[in-house]
Structure formats: C-alpha cells, structure tokens
One Martini backbone bead per residue (centre of mass of N, CA, C, O) as a GRO file, in nm:
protein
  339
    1UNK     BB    1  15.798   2.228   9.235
    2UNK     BB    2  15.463   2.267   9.143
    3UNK     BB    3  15.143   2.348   9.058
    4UNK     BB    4  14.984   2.130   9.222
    5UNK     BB    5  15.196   2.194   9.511
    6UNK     BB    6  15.083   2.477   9.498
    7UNK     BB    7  14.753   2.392   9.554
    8UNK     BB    8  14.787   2.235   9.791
    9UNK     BB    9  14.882   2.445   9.976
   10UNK     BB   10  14.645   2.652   9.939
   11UNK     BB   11  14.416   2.464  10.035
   12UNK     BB   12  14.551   2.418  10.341
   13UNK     BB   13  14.563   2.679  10.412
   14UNK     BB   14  14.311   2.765  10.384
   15UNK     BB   15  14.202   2.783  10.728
   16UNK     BB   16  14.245   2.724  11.029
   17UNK     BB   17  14.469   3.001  11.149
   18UNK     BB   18  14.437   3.190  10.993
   19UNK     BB   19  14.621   3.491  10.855
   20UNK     BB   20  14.566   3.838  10.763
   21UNK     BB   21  14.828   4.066  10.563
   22UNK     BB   22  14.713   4.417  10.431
   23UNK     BB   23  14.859   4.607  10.160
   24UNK     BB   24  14.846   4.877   9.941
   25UNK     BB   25  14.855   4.649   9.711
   26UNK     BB   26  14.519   4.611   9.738
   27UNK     BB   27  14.452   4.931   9.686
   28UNK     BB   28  14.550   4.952   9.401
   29UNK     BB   29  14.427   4.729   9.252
   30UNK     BB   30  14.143   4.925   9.308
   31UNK     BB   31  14.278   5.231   9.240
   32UNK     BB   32  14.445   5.362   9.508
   33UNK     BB   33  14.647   5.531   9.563
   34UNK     BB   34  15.006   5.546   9.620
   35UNK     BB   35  15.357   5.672   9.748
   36UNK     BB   36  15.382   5.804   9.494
   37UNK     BB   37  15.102   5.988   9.430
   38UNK     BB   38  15.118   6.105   9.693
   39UNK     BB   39  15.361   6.277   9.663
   40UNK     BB   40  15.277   6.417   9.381
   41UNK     BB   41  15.054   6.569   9.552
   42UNK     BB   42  15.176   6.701   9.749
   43UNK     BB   43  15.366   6.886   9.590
   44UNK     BB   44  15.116   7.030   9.433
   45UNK     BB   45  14.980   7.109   9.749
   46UNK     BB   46  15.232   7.323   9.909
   47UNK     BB   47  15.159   7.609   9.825
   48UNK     BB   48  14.931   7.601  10.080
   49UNK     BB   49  15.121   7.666  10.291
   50UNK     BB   50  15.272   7.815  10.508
   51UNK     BB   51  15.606   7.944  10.560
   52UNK     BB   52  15.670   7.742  10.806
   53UNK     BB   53  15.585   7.485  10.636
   54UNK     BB   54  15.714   7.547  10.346
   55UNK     BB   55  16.016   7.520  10.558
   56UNK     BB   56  15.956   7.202  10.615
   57UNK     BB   57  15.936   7.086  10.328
   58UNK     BB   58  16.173   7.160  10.130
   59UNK     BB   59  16.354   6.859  10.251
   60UNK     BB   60  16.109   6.699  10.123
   61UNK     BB   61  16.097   6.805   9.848
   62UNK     BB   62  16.412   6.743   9.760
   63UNK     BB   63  16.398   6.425   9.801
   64UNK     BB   64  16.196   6.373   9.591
   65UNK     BB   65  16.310   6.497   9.360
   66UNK     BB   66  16.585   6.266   9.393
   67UNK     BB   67  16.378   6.000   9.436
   68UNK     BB   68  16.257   5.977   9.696
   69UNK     BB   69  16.095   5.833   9.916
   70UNK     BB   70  15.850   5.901  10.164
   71UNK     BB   71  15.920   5.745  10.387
   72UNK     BB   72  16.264   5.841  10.354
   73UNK     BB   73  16.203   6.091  10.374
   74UNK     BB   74  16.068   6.126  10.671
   75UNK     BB   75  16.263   6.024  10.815
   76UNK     BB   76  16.503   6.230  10.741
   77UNK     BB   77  16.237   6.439  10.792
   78UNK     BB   78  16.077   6.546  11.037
   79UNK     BB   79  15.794   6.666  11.103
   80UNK     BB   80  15.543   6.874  11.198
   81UNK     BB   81  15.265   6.866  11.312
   82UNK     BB   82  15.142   7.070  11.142
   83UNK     BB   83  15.287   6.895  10.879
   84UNK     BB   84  15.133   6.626  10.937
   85UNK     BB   85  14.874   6.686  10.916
   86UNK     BB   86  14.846   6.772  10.634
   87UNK     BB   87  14.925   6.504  10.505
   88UNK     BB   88  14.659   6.393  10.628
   89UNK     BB   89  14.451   6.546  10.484
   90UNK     BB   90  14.565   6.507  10.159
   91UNK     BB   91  14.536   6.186  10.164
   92UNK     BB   92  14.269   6.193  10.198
   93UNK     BB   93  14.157   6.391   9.967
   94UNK     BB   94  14.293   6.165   9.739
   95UNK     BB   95  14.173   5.908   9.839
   96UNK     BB   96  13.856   5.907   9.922
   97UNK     BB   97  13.730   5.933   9.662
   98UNK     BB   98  13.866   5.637   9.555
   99UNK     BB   99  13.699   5.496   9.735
  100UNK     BB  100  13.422   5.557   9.663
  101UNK     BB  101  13.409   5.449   9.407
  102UNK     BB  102  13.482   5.139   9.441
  103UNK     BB  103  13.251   5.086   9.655
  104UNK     BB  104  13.010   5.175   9.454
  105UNK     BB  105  13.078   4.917   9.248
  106UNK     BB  106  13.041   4.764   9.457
  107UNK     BB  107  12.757   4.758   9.586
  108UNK     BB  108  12.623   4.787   9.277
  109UNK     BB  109  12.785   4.545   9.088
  110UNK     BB  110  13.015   4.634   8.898
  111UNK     BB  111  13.214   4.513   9.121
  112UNK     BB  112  13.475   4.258   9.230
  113UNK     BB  113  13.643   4.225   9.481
  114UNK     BB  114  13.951   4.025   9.561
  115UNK     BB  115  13.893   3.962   9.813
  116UNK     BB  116  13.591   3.849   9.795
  117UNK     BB  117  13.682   3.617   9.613
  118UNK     BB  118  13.876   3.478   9.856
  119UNK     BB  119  13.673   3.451  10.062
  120UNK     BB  120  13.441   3.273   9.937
  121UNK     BB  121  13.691   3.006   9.970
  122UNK     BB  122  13.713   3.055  10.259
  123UNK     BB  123  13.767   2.913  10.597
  124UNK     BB  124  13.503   3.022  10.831
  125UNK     BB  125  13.398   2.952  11.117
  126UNK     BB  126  13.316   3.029  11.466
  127UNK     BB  127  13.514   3.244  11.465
  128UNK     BB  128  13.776   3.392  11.326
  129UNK     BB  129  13.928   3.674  11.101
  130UNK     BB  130  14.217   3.776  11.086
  131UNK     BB  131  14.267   4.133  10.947
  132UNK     BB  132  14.579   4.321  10.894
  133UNK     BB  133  14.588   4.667  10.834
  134UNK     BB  134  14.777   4.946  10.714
  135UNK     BB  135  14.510   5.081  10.592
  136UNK     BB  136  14.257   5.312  10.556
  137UNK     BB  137  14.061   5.266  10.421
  138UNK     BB  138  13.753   5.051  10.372
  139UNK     BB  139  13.801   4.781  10.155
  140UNK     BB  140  13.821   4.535  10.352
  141UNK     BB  141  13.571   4.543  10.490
  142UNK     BB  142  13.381   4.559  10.203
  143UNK     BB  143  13.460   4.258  10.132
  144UNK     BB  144  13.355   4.099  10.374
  145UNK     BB  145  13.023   4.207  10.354
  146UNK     BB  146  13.024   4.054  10.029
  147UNK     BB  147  13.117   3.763  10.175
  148UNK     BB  148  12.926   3.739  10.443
  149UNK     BB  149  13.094   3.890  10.692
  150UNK     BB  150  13.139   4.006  10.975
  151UNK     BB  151  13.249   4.313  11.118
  152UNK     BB  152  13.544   4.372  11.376
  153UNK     BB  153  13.668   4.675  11.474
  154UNK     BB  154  13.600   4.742  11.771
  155UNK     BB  155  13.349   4.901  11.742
  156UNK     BB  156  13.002   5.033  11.904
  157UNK     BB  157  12.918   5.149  11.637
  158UNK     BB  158  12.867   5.424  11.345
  159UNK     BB  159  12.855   5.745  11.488
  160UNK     BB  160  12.955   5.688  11.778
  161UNK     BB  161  13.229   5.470  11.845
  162UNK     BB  162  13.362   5.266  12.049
  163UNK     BB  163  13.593   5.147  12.177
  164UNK     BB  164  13.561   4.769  12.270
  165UNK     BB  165  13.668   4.447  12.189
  166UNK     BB  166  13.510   4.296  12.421
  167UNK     BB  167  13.216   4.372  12.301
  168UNK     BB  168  13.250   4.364  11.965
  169UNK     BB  169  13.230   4.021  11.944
  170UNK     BB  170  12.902   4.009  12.006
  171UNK     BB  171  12.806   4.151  11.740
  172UNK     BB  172  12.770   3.830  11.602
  173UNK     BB  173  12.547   3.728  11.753
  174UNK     BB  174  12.253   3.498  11.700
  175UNK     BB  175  12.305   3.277  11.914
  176UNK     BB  176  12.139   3.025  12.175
  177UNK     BB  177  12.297   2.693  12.255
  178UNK     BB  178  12.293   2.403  12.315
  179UNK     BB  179  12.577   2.191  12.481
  180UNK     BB  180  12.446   1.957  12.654
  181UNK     BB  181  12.483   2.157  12.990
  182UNK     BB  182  12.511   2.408  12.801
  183UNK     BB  183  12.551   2.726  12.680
  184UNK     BB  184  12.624   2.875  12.354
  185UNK     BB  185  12.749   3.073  12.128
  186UNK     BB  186  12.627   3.212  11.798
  187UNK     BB  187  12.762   3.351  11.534
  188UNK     BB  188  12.904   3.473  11.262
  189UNK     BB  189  13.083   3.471  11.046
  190UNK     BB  190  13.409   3.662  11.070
  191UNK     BB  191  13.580   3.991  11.099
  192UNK     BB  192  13.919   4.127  11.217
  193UNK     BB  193  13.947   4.403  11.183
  194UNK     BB  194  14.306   4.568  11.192
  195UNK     BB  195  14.426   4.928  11.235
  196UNK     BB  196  14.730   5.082  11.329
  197UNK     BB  197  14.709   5.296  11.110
  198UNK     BB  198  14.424   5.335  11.097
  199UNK     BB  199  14.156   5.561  10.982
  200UNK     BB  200  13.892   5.723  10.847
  201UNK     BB  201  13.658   5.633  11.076
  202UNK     BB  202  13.894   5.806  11.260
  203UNK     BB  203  13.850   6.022  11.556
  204UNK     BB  204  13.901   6.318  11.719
  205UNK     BB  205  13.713   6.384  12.093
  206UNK     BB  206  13.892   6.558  12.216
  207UNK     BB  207  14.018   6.275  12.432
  208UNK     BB  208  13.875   6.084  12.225
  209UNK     BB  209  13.774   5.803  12.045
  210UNK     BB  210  13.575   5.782  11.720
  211UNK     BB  211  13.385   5.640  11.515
  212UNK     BB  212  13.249   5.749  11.170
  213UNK     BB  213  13.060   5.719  10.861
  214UNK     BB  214  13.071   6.008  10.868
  215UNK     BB  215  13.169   6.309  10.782
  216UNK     BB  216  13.373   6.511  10.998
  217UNK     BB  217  13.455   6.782  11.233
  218UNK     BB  218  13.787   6.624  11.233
  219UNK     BB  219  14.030   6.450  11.323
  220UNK     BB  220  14.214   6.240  11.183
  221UNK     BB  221  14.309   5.887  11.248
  222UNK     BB  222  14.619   5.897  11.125
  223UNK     BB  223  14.927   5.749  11.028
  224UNK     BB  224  15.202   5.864  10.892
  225UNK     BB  225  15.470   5.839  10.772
  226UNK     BB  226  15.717   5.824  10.933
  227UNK     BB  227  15.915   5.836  11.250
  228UNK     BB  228  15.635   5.978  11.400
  229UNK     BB  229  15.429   5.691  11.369
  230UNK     BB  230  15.617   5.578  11.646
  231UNK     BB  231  15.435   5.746  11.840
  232UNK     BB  232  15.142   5.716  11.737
  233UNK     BB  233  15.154   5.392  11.819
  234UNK     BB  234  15.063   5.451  12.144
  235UNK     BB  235  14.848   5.521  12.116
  236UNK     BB  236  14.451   5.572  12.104
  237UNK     BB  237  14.394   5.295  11.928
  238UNK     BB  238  14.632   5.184  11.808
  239UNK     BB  239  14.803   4.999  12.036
  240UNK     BB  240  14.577   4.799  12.024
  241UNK     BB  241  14.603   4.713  11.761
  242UNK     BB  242  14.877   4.615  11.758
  243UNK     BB  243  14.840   4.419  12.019
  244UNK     BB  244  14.627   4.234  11.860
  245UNK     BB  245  14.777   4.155  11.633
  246UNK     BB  246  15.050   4.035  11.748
  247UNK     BB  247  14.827   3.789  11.877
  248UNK     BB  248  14.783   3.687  11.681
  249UNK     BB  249  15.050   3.619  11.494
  250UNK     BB  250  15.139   3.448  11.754
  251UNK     BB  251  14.915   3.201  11.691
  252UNK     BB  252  14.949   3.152  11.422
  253UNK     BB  253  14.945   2.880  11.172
  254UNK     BB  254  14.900   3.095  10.962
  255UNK     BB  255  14.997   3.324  10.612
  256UNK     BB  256  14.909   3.607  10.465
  257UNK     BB  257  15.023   3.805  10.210
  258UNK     BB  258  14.908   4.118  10.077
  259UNK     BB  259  15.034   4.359   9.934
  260UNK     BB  260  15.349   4.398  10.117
  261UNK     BB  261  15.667   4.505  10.195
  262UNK     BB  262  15.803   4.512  10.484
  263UNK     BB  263  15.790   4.856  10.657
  264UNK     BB  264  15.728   4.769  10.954
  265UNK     BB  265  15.782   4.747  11.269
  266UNK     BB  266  15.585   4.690  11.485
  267UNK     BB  267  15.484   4.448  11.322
  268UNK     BB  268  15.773   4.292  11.259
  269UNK     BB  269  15.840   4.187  11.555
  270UNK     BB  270  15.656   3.944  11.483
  271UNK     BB  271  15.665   3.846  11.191
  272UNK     BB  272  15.944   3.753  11.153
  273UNK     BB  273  15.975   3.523  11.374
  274UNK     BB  274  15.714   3.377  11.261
  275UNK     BB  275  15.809   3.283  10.979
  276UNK     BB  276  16.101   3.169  11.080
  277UNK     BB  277  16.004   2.955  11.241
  278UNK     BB  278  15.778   2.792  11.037
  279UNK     BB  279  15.544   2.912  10.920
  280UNK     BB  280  15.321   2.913  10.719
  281UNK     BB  281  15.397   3.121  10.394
  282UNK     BB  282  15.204   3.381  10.229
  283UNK     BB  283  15.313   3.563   9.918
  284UNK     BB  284  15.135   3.824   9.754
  285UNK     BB  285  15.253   3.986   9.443
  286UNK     BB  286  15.390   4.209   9.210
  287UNK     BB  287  15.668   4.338   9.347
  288UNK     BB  288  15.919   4.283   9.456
  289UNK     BB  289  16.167   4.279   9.724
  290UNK     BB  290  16.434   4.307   9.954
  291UNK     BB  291  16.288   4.185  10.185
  292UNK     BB  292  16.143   3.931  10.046
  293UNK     BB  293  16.383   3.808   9.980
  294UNK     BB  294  16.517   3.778  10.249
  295UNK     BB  295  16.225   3.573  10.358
  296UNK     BB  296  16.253   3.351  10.154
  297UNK     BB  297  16.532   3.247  10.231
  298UNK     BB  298  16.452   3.210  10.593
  299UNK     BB  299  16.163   3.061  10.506
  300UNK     BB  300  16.078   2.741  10.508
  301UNK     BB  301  15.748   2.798  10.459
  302UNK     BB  302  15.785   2.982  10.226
  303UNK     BB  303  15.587   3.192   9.957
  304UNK     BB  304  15.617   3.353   9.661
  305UNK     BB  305  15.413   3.567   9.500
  306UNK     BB  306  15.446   3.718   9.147
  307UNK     BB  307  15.541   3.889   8.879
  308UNK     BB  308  15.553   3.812   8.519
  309UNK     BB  309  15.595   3.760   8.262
  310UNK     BB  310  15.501   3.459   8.221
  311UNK     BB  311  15.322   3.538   8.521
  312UNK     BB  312  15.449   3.318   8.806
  313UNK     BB  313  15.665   3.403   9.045
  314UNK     BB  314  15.794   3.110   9.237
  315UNK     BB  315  15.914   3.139   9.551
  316UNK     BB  316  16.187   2.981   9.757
  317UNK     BB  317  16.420   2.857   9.994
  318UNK     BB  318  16.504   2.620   9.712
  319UNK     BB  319  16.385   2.801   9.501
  320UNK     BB  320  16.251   2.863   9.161
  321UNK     BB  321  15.939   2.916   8.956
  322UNK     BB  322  15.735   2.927   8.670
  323UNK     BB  323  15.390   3.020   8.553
  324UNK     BB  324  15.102   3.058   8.329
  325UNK     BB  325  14.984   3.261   8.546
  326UNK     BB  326  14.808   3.498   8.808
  327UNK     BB  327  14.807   3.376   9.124
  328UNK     BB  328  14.934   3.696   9.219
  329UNK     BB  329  14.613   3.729   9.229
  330UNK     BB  330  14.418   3.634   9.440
  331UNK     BB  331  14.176   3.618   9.247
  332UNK     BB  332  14.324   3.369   9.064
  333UNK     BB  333  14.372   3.201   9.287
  334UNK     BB  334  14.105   3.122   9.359
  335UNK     BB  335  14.015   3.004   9.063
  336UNK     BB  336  14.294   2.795   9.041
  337UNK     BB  337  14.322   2.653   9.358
  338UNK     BB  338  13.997   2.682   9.521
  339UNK     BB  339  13.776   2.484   9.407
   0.00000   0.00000   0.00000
C-alpha cells in the first residue's frame, strides 16, 4: 500500500454509510484540557471537599500520584455519589472556559475547527450522518453547523428541549415534494449527533431530562469516568443515546473513528465486532494505544493514521509504512487526500 492507495480509500470511504466515531482527541487538539489535566485539576481543587469526601478521595488521589490514569484510578475506587457530582462540577469548571474560547474563535471566524473542514468536503446526501461522541463538549455540534449542516441531537427545542428522537429529526424538514404519485419530505443535509455520556447542555429537572443551551442552576448530566459510568448509562436520556449508537454502529456500512482510544465498554459491545467482521474502518489519531493495535492487527479492512516523526504512520493488519505529511490530523487528511 502507498500513499495513492491511502488517498483512495479514504474518497471512497467519505460517502453514503459513513459512521463517525468522536473520542477527545478531537477536543484536545481544539484547545481542550485531556485526563491527565483533568486528573491534575482535580487534585488541586480537592482541598474544597468536605472531610467525608476528602476520605473517600485520598485513595483516588494517592492512586494518581502513583502514576495511575484517572479512569483506571476511578475503577480501582468507586467513588460515592457525593464526590462523583464533585468530579462532575469540576470537569464542567475547567472545561466550560475552554469550551467557550473555542466556539467563540469559531464561530467569530478566527479559526476553523478541524472537524469541519472534513465535514466540508464529506458526502451527505438527503440523509443523516451519525456522529457519537464520547464528549461533554459541544464542538461537535459546532463544526457542523460550520459546515453547514443541520443538528441533531435529539433533542426539541434549545432552552427547553424534550428529549424525543422521533420527532426531533423532523425539525431539518425543508419543503414537501412530489415524487411520481406521492409526495416525500426533504431534508436538509443533517448530523446525528449522539452523546452517551451526556452534554453540558443536559440538566436533570425534577424527574426528568432537559437540554438547555444557558447555563442553568440544576444537575448536569454526564456521566463521569470510572465504574459508576456503566450504571449511570442506564438512565434517561443517556441510555436513548447508547441505544441510538449502537444501531448506526451495527447499519453501518463504513466507519471513522477520531481520536478515540477504545475504552468504553458499552460503546465497544458493538463498534469491535463490527469492525473485526470487516467493515472498512479508517482510525486518525496523535497517539495510538495498545488497544488500537490490537484492532488493527485483527481488522481485516481497518486503517489506522497516527503521528510519526517522520509524518504519519499507517498501520494495517497486513503491514504499516510511513508518509511524509500529517494526514493523521483530519484537517490535512481533507486537504491531502479529499481534493
């Protein structure tokens, strides 16, 4: 395989059937604190705990002096309800700001997301394209209404909004045309944006979920690393989003995956025996991981783009070689191999 072979693939991966796959190297390279800054964030701001919960901290906060990631310390000590909300406000903290810069440089026009200079030159027909995202964030979203596509997160409204997928991909609805003897809906070309682990602009009220695009004083709803995770991803509406993934996942007839490590379970019940059944899957990414090697050795049609010194190294379960550009960054994947 050579660079041709690579540019090849991936014009005719971009088209009908595309899944993307949204991990926070995505939002790392916009600006956005990863989870080792989160982890040192956290150890900084523990000082604020109450004495019950500076006891149920000690022994997550001696696991990451020690070396250990946050997600990996958080398994190892489930944290108790009190200090999991803790961890959840403090993420929003050091996000949020930063979140902020982002949108506001985008949407002023002094920078273009990544994300949406790939989306500019992706094939989105009178469908959807599904993007799932692992992110609190709402840079997603951001690029593609950048890009000139409508958003759908499911949800009915913007400082209100009900959760109701069925009725929420109705609002990209355009215009009513006839079609031989009947007559059919048209579209706006749309993303499906799905976020398992919740938003920032998701708050529990009462009872139940609500999206709101102000900050509000209530709950939000993300679910944070470790454990406890795989209960909160049960509720309402995070269960909806997991549920909704999953079945892209598993229609799919191609995937991408950016920035990404593979480590959330209840996403991977699907996305790896779909790959490994030999779904073409394209994997960009800075930093590959012992996870991704292991996907990629037994992925028959997987691709993995990563950072090399000498540009970018791609893996395939056949072999790898190295390119002297950085199409491991999707914004130059657009530009090198999208023409």
């Amino acid at each position: 395989m050579n660079f041709e072979e690579i540019s090849r693939f991936a014009q005719s991966h971009f088209t009908d059937g595309l899944v993307m796959i949204v991990g926070s190297g995505l939002s790392a390279a916009e600006g956005l604190s990863g989870m080792a800054s989160l982890a040192s964030h956290l150890q900084e701001k523990s000082d604020s705990l109450n004495d019950i919960d500076r006891v149920a901290w000690s022994p997550i906060s001696k696991a990451l002096e020690e070396g250990k990631g946050l997600e990996a310390a958080l398994n190892d000590f489930r944290p108790s309800e009190d200090l999991e909300a803790w961890i959840g406000s403090e993420t929003a903290s050091l996000l949020l700001p930063q979140e902020r810069k982002a949108v506001s440089e985008t949407v002023n026009g002094r920078k273009t997301l990544k994300l949406t200079s790939l989306l500019r030159r992706v094939l989105v027909t009178n469908g959807s394209l599904p993007i799932i995202t692992t992110n609190y964030d709402r840079l997603v979203e951001t690029a593609c209404e950048m890009a000139g596509l409508h958003v759908d997160t499911t949800v009915l409204g913007n400082f209100a909004g009900e959760f109701d997928h069925e009725k929420s991909c109705m609002q990209s609805c355009v215009a009513l045309k006839r079609a031989d003897r009947a007559y059919v809906l048209e579209h706006r070309n749309r993303a499906t944006v799905l976020k398992p682990h919740g938003s920032f602009d998701w708050y529990r009220v009462g009872d139940s979920a609500r999206s709101c695009s102000v900050e509000i004083d209530a709950e939000r709803l993300i679910i944070t690393p470790g454990l406890n995770k795989y209960r909160a991803g049960y509720d309402s509406p995070f269960d909806k989003h997991r549920d909704l993934a999953n079945g892209h996942i598993s229609r799919a007839s191609r995937l991408l995956v950016v920035g990404y490590g593979f480590n959330d379970d209840h996403l991977q019940t699907h996305l790896l025996p779909k790959i490994r059944s030999g779904t073409p899957t394209l994997i960009a990414t800075r930093t590959k991981n012992v996870a991704i090697d292991e996907i990629v050795s037994t992925g028959a049609n997987c691709i993995c783009l990563s950072q090399d010194a000498e540009g970018t190294r791609i893996d395939t379960s056949f072999g790898e070689f190295t390119v002297p550009n950085s199409i491991w960054d999707i914004e130059s994947l657009a530009e090198e191999c999208l023409k």
